[in-house]
PAZAPA-4460 file (N, C-alpha, C; in steps of 0.05 Angstrom, whole numbers, plus 32768, in hexadecimal, padded with zeros to 4 digits):
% residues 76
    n_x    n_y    n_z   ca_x   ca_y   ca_z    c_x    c_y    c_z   seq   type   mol
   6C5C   7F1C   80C5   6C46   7F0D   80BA   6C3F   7F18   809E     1      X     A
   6C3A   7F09   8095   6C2F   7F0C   8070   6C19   7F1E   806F     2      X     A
   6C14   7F2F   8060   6BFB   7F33   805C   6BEB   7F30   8047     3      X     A
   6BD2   7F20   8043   6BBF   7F14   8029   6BBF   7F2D   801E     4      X     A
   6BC3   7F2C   7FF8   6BC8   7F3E   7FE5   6BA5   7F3F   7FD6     5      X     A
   6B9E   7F52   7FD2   6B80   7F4D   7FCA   6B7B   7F43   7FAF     6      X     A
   6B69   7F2E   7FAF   6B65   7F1E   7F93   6B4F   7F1F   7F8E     7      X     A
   6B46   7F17   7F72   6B34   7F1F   7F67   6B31   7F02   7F4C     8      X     A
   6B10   7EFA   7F4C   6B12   7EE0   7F41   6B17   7EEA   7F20     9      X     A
   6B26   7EDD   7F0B   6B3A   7EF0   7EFD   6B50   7EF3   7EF9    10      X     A
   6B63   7F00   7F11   6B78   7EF9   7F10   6B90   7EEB   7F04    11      X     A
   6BA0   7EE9   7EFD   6BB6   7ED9   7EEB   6BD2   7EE2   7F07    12      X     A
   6BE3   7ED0   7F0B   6BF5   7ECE   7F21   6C0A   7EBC   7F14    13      X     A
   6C25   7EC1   7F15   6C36   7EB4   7F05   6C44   7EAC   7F21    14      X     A
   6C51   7E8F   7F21   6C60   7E82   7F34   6C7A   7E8A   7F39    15      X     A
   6C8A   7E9C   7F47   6CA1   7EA0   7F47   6CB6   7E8F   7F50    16      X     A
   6CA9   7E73   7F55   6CBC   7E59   7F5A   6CCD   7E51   7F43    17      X     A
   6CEA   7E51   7F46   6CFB   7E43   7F31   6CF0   7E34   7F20    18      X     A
   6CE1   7E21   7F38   6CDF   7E03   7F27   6CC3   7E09   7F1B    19      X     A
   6CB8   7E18   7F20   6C9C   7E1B   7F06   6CA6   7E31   7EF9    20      X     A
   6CAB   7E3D   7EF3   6CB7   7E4A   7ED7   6CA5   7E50   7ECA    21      X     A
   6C9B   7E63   7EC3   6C7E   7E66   7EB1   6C66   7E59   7EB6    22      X     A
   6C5B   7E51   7ECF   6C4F   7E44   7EE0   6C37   7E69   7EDD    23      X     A
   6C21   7E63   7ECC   6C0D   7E7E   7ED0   6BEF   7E6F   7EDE    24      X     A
   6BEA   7E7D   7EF6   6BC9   7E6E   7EF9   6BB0   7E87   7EF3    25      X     A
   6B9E   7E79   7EF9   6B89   7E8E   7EFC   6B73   7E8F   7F0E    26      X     A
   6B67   7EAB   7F18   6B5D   7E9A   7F32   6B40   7E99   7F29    27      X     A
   6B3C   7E86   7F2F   6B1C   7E78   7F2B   6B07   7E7E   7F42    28      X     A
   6B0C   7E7D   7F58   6AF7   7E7E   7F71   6B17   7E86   7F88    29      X     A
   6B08   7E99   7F9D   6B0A   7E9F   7FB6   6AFC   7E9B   7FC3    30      X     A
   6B0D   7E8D   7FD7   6AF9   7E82   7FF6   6AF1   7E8E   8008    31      X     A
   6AD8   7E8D   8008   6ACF   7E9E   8027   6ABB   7EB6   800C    32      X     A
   6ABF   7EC1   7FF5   6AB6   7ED4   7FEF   6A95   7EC8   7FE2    33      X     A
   6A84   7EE0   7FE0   6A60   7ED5   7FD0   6A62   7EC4   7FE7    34      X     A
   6A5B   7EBC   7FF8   6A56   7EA6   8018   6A60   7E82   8006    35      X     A
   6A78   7E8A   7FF1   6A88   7E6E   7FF0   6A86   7E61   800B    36      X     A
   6A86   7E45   800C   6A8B   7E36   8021   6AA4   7E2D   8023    37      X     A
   6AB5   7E3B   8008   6AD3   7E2F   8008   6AE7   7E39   801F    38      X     A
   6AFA   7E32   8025   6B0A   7E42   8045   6B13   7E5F   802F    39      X     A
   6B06   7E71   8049   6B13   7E8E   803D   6B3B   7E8C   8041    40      X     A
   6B3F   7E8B   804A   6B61   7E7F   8045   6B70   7E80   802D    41      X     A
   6B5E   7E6D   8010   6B71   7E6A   8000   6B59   7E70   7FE5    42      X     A
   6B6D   7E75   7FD0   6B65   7E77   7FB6   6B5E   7E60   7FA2    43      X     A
   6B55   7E5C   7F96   6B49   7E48   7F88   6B56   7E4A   7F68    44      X     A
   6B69   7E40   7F5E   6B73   7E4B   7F41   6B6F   7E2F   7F2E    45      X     A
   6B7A   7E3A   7F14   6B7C   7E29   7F03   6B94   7E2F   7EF0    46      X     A
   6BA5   7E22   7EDB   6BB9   7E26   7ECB   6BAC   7E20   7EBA    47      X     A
   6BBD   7E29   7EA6   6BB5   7E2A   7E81   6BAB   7E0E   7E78    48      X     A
   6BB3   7DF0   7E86   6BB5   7DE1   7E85   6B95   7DC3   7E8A    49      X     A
   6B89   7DE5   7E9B   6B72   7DD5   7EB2   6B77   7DD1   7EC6    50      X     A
   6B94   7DCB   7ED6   6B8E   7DC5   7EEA   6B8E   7DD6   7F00    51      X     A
   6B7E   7DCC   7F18   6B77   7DE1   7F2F   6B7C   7DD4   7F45    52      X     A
   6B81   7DEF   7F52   6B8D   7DEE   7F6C   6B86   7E05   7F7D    53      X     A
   6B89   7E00   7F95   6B86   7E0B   7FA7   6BAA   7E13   7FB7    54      X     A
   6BA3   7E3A   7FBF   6BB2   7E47   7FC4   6BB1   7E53   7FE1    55      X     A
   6BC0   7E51   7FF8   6BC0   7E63   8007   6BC0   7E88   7FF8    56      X     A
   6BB7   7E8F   8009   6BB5   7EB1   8002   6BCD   7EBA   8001    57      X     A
   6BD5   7EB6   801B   6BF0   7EC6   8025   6C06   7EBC   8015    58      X     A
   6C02   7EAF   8002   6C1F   7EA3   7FEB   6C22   7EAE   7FD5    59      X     A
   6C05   7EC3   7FD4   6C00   7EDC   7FC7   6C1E   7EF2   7FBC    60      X     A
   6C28   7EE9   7FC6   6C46   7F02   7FCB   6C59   7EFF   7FB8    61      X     A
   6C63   7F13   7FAD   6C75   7F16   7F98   6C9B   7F08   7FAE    62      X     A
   6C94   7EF2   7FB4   6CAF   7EE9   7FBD   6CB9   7ED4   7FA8    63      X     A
   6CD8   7ECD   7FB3   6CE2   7EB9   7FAA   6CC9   7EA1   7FA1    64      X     A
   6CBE   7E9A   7FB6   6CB1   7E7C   7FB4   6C90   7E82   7FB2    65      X     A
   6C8A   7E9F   7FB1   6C6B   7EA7   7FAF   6C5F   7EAD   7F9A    66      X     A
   6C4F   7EBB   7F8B   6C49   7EBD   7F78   6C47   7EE1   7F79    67      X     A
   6C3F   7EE1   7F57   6C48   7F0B   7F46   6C2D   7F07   7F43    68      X     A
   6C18   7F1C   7F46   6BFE   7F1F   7F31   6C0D   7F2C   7F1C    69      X     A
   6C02   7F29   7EFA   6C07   7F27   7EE0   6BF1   7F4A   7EDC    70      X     A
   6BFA   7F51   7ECC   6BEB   7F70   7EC4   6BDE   7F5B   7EAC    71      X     A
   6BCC   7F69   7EA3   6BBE   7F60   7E89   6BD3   7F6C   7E76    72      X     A
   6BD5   7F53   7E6D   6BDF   7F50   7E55   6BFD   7F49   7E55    73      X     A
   6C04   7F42   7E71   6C20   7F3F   7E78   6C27   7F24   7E79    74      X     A
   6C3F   7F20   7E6A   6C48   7F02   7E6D   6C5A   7F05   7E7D    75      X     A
   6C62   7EDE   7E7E   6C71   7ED4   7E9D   6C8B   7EDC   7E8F    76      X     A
***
């Protein structure tokens, strides 16, 4: 079983999927944290672009198909 990687609203997470390729989000809101009513489960992000989405936690993971957290100042 996976285990949820700790996040912090902040965050920058680069997509290690082929097909997004320089795919960087950022996380905007966590669920369940401050008594959110959002599902503690998943992350709440956004891309450079605006758009937002919602993340399972556990996809958190530096795999093939999961995502890297970014150091400040680190590019994809």
């Amino acid at each position: 079983m996976k285990t949820e990687p700790t996040v912090a609203v902040g965050q920058r997470w680069a997509d290690n999927d082929p097909r997004s390729r320089g795919r960087v989000l950022r996380i905007i809101e966590v669920g369940g944290e401050n008594g959110s009513r959002l599902d503690p489960r998943f992350v709440y992000m956004e891309d450079v672009a605006g758009k937002r989405t919602r993340i399972a936690k556990v996809r958190l993971q530096p795999t093939r198909n999961g995502y890297r957290l970014l150091r400040d100042g680190e590019q994809v």
